[in-house]
Backbone as a printed PyTorch tensor [residue, N CA C, xyz], in Angstrom:
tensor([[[  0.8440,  -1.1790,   0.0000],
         [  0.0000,   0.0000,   0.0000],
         [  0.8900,   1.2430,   0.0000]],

        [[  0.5090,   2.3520,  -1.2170],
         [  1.5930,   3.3350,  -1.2580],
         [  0.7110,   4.2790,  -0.0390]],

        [[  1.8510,   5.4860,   0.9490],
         [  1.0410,   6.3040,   1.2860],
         [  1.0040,   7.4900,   0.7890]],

        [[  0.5630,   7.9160,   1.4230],
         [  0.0920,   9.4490,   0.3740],
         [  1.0790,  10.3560,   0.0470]],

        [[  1.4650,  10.9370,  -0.7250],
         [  2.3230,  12.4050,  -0.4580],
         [  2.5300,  13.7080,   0.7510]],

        [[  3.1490,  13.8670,   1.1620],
         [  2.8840,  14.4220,   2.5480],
         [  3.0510,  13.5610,   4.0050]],

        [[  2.9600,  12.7620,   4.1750],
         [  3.3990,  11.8210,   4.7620],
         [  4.6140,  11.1590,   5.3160]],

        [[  5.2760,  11.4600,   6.5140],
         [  6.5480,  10.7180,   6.5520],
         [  6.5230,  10.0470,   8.1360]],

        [[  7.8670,   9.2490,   8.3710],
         [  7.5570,   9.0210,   9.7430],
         [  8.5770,   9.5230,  10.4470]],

        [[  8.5890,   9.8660,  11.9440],
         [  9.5190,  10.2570,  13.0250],
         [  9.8460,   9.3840,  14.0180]],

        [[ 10.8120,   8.1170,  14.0130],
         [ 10.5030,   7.3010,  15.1430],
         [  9.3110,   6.5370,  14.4120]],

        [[  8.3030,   6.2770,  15.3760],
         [  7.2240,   5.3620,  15.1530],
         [  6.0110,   6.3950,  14.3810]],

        [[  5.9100,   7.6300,  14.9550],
         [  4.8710,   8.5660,  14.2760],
         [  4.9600,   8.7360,  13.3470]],

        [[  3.4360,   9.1980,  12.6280],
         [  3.5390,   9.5040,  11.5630],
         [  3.3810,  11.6070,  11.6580]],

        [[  4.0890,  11.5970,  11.0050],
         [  3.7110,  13.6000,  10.2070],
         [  3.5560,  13.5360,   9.1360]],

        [[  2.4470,  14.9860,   9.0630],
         [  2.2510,  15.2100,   7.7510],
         [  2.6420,  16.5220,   7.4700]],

        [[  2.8130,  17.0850,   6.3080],
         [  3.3960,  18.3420,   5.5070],
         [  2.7720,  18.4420,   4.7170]],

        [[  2.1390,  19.8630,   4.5220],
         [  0.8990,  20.2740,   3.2880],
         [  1.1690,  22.0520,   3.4650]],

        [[  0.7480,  22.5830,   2.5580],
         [  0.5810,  23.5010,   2.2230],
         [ -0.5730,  24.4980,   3.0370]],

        [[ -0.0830,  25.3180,   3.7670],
         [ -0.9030,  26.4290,   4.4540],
         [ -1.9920,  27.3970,   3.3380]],

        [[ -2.9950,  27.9770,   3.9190],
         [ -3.7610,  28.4960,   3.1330],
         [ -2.6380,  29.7320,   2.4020]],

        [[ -1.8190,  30.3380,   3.4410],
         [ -0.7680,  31.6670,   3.2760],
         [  0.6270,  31.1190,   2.1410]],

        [[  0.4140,  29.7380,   1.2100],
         [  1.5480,  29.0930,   1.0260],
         [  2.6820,  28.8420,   1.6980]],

        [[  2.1170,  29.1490,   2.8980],
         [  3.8450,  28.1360,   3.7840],
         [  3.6360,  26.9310,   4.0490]],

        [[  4.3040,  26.1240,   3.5760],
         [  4.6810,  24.7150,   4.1070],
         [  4.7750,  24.0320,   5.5280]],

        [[  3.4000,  23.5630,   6.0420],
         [  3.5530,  23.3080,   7.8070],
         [  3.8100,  21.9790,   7.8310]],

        [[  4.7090,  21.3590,   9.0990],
         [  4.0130,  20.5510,   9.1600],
         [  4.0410,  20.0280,  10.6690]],

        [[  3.4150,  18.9730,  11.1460],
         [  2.7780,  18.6250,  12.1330],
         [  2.3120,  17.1310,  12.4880]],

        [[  2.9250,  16.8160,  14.1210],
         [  2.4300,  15.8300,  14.1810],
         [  0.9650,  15.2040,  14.2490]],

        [[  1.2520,  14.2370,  13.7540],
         [ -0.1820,  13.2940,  13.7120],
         [ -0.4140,  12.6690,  15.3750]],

        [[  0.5330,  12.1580,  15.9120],
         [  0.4080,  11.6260,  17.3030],
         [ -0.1650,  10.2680,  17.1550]],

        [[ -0.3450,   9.6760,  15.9020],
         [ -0.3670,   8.2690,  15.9720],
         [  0.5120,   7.5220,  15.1500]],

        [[  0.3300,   6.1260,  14.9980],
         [  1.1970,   5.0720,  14.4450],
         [  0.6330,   4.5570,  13.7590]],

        [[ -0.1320,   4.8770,  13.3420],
         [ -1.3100,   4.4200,  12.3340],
         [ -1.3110,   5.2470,  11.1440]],

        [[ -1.0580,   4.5980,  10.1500],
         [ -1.3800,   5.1130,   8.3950],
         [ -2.0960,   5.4060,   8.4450]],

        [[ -3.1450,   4.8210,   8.4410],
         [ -4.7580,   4.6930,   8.0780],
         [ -5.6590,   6.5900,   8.4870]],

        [[ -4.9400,   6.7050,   9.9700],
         [ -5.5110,   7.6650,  10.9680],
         [ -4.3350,   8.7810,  10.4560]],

        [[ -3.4480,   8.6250,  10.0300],
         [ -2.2740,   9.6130,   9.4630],
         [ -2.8690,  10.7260,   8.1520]],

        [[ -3.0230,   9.3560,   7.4230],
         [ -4.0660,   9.9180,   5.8400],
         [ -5.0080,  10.7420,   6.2970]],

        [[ -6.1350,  10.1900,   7.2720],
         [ -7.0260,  10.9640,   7.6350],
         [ -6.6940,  12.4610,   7.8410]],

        [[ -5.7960,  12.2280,   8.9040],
         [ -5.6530,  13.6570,   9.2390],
         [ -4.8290,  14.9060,   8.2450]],

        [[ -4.5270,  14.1690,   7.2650],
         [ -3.4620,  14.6600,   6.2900],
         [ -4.7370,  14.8340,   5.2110]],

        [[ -5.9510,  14.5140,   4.9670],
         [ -6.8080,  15.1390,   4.1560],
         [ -7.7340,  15.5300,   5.0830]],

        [[ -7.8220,  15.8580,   6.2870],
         [ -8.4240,  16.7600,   6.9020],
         [ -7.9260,  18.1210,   6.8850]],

        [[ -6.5740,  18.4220,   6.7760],
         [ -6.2660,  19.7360,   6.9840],
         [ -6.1660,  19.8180,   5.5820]],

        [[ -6.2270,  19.4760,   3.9720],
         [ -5.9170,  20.0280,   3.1860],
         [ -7.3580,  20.3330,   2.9070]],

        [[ -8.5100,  19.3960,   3.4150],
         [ -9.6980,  20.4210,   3.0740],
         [-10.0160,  21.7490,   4.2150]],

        [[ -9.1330,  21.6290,   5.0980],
         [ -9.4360,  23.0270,   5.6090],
         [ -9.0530,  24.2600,   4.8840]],

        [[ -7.7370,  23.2920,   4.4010],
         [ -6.8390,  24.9540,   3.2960],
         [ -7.8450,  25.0920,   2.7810]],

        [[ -8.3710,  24.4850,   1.6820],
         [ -8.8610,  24.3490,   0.5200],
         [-10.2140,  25.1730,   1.3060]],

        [[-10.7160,  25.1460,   1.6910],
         [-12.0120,  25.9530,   2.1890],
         [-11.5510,  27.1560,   3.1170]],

        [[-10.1810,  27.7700,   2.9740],
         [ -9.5500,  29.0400,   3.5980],
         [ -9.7280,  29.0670,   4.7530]],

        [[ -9.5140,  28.0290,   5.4510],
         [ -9.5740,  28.0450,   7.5230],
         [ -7.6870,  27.5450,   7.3370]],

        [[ -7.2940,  28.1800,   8.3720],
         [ -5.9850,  27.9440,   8.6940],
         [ -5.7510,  26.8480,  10.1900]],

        [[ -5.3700,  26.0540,   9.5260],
         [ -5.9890,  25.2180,  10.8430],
         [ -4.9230,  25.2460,  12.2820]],

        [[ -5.8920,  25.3430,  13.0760],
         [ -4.9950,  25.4780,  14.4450],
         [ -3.9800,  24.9260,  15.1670]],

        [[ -2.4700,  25.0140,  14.8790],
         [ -2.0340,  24.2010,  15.1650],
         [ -0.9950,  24.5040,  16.5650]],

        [[ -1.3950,  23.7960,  17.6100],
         [ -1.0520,  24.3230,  19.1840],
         [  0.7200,  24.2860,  19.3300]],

        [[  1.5350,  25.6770,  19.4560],
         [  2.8370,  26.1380,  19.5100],
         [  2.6020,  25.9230,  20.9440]],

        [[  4.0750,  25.1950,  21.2150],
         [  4.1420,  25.2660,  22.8230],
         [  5.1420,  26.1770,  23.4140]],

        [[  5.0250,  27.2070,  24.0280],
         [  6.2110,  27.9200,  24.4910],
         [  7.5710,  26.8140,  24.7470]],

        [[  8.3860,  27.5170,  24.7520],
         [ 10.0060,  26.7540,  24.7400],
         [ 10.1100,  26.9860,  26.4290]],

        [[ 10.5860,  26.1920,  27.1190],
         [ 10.3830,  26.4410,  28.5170],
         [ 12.1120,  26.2900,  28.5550]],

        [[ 12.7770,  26.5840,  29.7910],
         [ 13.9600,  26.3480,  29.6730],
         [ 13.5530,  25.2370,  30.8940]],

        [[ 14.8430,  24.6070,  31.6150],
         [ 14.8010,  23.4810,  33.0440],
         [ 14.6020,  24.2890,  34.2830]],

        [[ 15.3060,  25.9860,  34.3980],
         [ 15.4090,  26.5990,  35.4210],
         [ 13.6100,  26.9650,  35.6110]],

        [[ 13.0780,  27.3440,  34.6640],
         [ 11.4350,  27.5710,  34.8140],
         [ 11.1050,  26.1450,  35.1810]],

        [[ 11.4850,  25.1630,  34.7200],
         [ 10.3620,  24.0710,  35.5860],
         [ 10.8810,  23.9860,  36.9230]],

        [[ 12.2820,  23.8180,  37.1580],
         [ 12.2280,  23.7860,  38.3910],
         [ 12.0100,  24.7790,  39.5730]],

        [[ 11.9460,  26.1370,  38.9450],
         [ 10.9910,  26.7170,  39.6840],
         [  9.6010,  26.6720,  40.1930]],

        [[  8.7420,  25.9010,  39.1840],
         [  7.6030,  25.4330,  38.8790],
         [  7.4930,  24.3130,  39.7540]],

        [[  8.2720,  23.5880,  39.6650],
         [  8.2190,  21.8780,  40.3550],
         [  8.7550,  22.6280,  41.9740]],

        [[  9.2770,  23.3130,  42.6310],
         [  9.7820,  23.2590,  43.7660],
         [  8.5560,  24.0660,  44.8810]],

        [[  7.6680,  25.1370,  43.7350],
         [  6.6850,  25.2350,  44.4150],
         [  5.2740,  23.9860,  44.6390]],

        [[  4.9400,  23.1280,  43.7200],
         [  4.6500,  21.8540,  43.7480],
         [  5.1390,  21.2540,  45.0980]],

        [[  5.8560,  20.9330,  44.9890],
         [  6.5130,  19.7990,  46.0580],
         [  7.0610,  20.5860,  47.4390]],

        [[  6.7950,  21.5170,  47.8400],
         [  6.3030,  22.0470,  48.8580],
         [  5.6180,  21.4390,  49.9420]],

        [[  4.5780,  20.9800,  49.5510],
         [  3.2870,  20.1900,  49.6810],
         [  4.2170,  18.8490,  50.4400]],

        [[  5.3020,  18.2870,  49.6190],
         [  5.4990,  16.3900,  49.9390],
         [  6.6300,  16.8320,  51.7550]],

        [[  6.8240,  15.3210,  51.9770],
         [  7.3660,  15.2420,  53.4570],
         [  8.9250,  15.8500,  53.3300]],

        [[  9.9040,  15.0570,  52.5690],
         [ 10.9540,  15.3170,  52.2550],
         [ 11.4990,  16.6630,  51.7040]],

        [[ 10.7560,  17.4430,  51.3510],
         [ 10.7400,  18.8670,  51.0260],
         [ 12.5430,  19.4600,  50.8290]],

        [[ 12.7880,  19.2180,  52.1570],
         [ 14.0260,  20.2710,  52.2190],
         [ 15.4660,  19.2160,  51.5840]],

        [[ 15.6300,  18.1240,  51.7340],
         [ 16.3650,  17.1770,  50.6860],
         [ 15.8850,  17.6160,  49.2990]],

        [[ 14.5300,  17.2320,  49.1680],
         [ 14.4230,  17.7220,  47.6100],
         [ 14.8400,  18.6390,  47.0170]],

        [[ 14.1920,  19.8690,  48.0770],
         [ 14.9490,  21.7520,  47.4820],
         [ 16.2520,  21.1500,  46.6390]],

        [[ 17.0720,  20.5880,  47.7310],
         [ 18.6010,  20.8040,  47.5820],
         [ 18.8380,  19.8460,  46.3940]],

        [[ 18.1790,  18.8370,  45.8740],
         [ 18.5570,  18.5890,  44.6420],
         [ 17.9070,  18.7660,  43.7050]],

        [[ 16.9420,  19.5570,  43.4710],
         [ 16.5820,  20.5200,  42.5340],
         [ 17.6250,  21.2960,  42.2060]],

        [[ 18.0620,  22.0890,  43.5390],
         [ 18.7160,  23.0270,  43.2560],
         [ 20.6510,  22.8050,  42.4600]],

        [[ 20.5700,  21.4760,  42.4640],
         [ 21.6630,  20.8660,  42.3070],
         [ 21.4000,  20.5850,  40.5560]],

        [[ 20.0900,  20.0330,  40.6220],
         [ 20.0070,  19.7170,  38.8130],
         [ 19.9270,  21.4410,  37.9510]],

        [[ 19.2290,  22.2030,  38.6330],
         [ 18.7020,  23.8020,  37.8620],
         [ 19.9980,  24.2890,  37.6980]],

        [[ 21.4500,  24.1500,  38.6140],
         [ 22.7110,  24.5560,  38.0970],
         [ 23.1670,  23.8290,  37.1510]],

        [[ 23.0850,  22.4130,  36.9270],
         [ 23.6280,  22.1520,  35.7270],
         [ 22.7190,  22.0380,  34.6910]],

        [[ 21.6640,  22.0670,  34.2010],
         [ 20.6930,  22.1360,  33.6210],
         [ 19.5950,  23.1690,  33.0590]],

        [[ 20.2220,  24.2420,  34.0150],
         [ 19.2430,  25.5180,  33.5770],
         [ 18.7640,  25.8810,  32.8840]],

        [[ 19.8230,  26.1320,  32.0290],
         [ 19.9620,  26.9200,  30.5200],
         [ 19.4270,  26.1120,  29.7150]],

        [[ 19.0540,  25.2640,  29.9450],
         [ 18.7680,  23.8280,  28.4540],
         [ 17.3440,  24.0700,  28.1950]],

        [[ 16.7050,  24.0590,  27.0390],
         [ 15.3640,  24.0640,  26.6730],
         [ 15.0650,  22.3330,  26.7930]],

        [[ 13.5460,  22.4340,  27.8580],
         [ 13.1090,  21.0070,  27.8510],
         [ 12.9800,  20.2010,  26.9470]],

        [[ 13.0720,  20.7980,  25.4220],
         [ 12.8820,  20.0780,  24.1310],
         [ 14.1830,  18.8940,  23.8120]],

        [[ 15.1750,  20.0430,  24.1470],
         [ 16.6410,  19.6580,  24.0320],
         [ 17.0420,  18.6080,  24.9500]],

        [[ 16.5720,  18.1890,  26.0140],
         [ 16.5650,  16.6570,  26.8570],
         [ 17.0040,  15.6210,  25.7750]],

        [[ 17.6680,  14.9530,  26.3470],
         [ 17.8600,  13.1300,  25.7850],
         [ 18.5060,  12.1780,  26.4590]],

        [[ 18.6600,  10.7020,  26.5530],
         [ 18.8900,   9.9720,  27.2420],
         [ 20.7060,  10.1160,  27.4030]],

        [[ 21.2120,  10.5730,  26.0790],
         [ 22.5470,  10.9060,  26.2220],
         [ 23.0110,  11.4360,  27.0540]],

        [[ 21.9160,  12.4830,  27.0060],
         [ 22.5710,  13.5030,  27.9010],
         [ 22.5280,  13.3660,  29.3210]],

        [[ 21.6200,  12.9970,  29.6690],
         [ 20.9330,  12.5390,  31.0980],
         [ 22.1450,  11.3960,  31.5340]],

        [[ 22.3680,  10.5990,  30.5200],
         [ 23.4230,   9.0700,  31.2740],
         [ 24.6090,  10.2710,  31.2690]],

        [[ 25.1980,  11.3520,  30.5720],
         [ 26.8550,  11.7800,  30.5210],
         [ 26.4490,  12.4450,  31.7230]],

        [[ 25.4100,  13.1570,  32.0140],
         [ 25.4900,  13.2190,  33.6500],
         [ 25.3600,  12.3610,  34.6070]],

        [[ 24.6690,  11.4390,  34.6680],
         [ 24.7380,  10.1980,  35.5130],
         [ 26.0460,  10.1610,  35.9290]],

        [[ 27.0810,   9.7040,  34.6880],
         [ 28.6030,   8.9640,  34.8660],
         [ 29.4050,  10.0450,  35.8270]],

        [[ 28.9240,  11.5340,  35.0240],
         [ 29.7350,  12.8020,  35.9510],
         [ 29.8340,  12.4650,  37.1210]],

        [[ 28.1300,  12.8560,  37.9530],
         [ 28.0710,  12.6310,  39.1430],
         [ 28.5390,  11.3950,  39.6640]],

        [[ 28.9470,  10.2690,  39.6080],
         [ 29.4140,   9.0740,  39.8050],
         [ 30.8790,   9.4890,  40.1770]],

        [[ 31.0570,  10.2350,  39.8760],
         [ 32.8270,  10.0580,  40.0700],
         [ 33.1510,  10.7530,  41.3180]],

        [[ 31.7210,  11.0540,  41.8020],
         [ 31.7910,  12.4870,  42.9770],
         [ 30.6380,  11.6390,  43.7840]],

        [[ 29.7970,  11.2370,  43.4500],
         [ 28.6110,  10.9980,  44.5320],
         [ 28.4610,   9.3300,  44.4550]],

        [[ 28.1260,   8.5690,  45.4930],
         [ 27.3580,   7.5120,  45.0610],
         [ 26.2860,   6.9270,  44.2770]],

        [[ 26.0390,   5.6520,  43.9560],
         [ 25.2600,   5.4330,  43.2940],
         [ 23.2370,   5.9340,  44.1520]],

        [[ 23.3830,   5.6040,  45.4820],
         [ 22.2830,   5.9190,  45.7810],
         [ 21.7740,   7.4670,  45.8130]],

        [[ 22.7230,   8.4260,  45.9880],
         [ 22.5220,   9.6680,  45.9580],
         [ 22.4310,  10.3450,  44.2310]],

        [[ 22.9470,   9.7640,  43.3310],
         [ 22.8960,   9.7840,  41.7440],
         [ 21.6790,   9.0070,  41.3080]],

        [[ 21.2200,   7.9010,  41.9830],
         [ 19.8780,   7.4900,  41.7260],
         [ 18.8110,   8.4770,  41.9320]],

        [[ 19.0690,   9.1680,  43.6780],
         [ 17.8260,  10.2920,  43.6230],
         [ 17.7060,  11.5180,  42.9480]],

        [[ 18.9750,  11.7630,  42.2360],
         [ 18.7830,  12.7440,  41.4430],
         [ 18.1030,  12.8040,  40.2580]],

        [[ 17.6490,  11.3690,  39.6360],
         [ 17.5920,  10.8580,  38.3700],
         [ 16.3240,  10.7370,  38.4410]],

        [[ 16.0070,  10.1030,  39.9730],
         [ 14.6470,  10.3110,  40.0900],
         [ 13.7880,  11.0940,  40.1930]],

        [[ 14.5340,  12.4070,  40.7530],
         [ 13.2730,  13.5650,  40.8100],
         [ 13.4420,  13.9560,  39.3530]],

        [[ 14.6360,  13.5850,  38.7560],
         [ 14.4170,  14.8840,  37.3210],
         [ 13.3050,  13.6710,  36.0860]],

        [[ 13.2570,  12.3340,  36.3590],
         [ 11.9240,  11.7080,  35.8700],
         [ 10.6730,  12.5420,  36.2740]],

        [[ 10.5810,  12.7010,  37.7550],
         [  9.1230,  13.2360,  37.9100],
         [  8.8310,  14.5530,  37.5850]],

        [[ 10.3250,  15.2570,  37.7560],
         [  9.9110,  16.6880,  36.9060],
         [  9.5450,  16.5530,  35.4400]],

        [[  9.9760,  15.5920,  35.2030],
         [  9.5590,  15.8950,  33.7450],
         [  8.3140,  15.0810,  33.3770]],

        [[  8.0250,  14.3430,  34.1690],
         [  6.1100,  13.6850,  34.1470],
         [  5.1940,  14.9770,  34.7490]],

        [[  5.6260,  15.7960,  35.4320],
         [  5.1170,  17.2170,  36.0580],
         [  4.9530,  18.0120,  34.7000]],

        [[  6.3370,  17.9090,  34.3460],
         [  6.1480,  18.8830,  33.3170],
         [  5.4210,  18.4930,  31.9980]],

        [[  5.1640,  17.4720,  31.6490],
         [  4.0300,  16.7370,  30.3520],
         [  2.8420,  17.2520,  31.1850]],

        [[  2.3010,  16.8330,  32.4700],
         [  0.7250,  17.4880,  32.6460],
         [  0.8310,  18.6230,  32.9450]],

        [[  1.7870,  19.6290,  32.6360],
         [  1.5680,  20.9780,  32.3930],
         [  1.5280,  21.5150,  31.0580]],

        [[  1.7020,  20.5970,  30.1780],
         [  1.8890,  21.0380,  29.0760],
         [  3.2470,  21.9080,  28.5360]],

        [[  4.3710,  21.6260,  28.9370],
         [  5.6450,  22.4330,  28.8380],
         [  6.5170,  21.8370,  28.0350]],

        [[  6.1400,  20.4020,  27.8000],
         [  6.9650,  19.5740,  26.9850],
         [  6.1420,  18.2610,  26.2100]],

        [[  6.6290,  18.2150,  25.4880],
         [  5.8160,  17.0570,  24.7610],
         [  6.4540,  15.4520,  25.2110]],

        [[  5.1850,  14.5600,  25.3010],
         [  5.4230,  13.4740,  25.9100],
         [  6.6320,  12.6150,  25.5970]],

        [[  6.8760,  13.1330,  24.4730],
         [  8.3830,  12.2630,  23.1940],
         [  9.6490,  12.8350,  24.1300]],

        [[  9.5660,  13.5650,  24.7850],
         [ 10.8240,  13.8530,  25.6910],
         [ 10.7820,  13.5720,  26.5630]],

        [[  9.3470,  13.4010,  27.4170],
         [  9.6670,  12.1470,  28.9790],
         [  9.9270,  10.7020,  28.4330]],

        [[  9.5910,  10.3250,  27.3120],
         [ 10.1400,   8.9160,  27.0420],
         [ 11.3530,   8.7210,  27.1030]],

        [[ 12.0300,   9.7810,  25.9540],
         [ 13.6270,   9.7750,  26.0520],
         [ 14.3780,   9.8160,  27.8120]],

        [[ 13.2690,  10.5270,  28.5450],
         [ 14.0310,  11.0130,  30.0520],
         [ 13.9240,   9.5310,  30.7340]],

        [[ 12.9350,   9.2270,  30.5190],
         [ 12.4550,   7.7860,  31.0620],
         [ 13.1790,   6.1640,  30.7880]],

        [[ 13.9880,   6.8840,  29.9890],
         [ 14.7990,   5.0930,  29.0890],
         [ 16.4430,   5.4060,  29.9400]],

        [[ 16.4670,   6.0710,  31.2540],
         [ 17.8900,   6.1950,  31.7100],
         [ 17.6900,   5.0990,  32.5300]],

        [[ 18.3830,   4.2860,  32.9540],
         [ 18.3230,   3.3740,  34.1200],
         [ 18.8820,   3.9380,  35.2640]],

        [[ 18.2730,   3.4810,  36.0520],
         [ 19.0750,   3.5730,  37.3530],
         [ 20.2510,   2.6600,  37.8970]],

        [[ 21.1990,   3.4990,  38.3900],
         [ 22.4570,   2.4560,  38.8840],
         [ 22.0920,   1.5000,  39.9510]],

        [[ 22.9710,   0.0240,  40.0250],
         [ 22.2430,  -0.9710,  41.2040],
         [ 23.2970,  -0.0180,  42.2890]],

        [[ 22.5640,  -0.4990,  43.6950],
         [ 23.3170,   0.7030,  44.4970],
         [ 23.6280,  -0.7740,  45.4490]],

        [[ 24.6580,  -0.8430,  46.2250],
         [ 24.9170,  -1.6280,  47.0850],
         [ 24.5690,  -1.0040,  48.5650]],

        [[ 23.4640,  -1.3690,  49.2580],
         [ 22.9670,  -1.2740,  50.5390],
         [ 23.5140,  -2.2170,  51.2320]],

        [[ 23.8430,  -3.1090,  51.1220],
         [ 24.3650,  -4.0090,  52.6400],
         [ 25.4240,  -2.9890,  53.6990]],

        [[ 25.3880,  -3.6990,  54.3300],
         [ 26.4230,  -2.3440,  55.7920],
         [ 27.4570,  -3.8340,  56.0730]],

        [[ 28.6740,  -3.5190,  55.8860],
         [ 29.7390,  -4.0410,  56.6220],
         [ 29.5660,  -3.8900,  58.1050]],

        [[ 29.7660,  -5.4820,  58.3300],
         [ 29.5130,  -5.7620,  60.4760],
         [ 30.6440,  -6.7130,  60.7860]],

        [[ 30.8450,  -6.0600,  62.1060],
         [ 31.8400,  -6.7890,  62.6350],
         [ 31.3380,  -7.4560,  63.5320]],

        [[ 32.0170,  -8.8000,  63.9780],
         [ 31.0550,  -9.6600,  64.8310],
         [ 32.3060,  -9.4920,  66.0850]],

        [[ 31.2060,  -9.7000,  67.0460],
         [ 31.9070,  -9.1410,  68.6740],
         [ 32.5830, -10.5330,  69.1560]],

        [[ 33.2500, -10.1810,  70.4760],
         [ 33.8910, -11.1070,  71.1110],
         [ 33.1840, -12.2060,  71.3950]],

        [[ 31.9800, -12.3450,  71.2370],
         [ 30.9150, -13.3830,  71.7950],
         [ 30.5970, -14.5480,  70.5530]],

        [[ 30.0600, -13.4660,  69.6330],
         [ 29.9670, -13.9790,  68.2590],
         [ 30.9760, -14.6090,  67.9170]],

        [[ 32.1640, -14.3980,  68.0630],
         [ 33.8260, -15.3800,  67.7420],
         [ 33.2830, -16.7090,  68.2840]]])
């Protein structure tokens, strides 16, 4: 089955590209994996051109990391651990600030992992990894980032951390 013109894929999605009523060239995800529902939507917007409606297509402001975690620290206010958390928020918003949430990837997320490793343990590099997952599930139901970048945030593993405690056995125990 050929698909249509206009049509390509990203990953698993499909986008389409068509012609604006103004002749600019848009294009836009479909948000499914489906041909079938791809086409659809790819001759839905060319009969909108075609009948002079410009169809609406939702721009998301560019957020940088330092705005969410401003965002996320008033949030979590609210939880028990509060004042640990502050402090590694405030630990990810210095190295991370400047970065637009778009710009996230698993690369990048593991070359910090390894950083902090050479300085922190694995259990204290685990909780860092973990709040910056939930900031960024915070930040999808705010609408600040699109869900295709908590996936990428979401495919980091966590390091195994060794919890056992070295014991010494007493004069009795001998």
């Amino acid at each position: 089955m050929a698909k249509a013109k206009g049509l390509y894929r990203r990953g698993k999605i499909w986008w389409i590209r068509y012609a604006g009523p103004d002749g600019r060239i848009r294009f836009e995800s479909t948000k499914t994996i489906s041909l079938k529902e791809a086409e659809y939507i790819l001759a839905c917007r060319r009969k909108e051109v075609r009948e002079g409606k410009l169809p609406e297509v939702k721009k998301s402001r560019k957020y940088t990391f330092k705005e969410l975690g401003e965002e996320y620290l008033v949030w979590a206010k609210r939880q028990k651990a509060f004042a640990s958390k502050r402090s590694r928020i405030k630990q990810l918003v210095e190295v991370f600030g400047s970065y637009p949430l778009n710009s996230f990837s698993t690369r990048m997320i593991e070359r910090f992992q390894t950083e902090k490793l050479t300085r922190c343990k694995p259990a204290g590099v685990n909780r860092l990894i973990e709040i910056l997952k939930h900031m960024f599930r915070k930040a999808v139901e705010r609408e600040m980032v699109e869900k295709e970048v908590l996936e990428k945030v979401r495919r980091v593993k966590l390091i195994p951390e060794n919890n056992r405690r070295l014991r010494f056995l007493s004069a009795e125990e001998c």
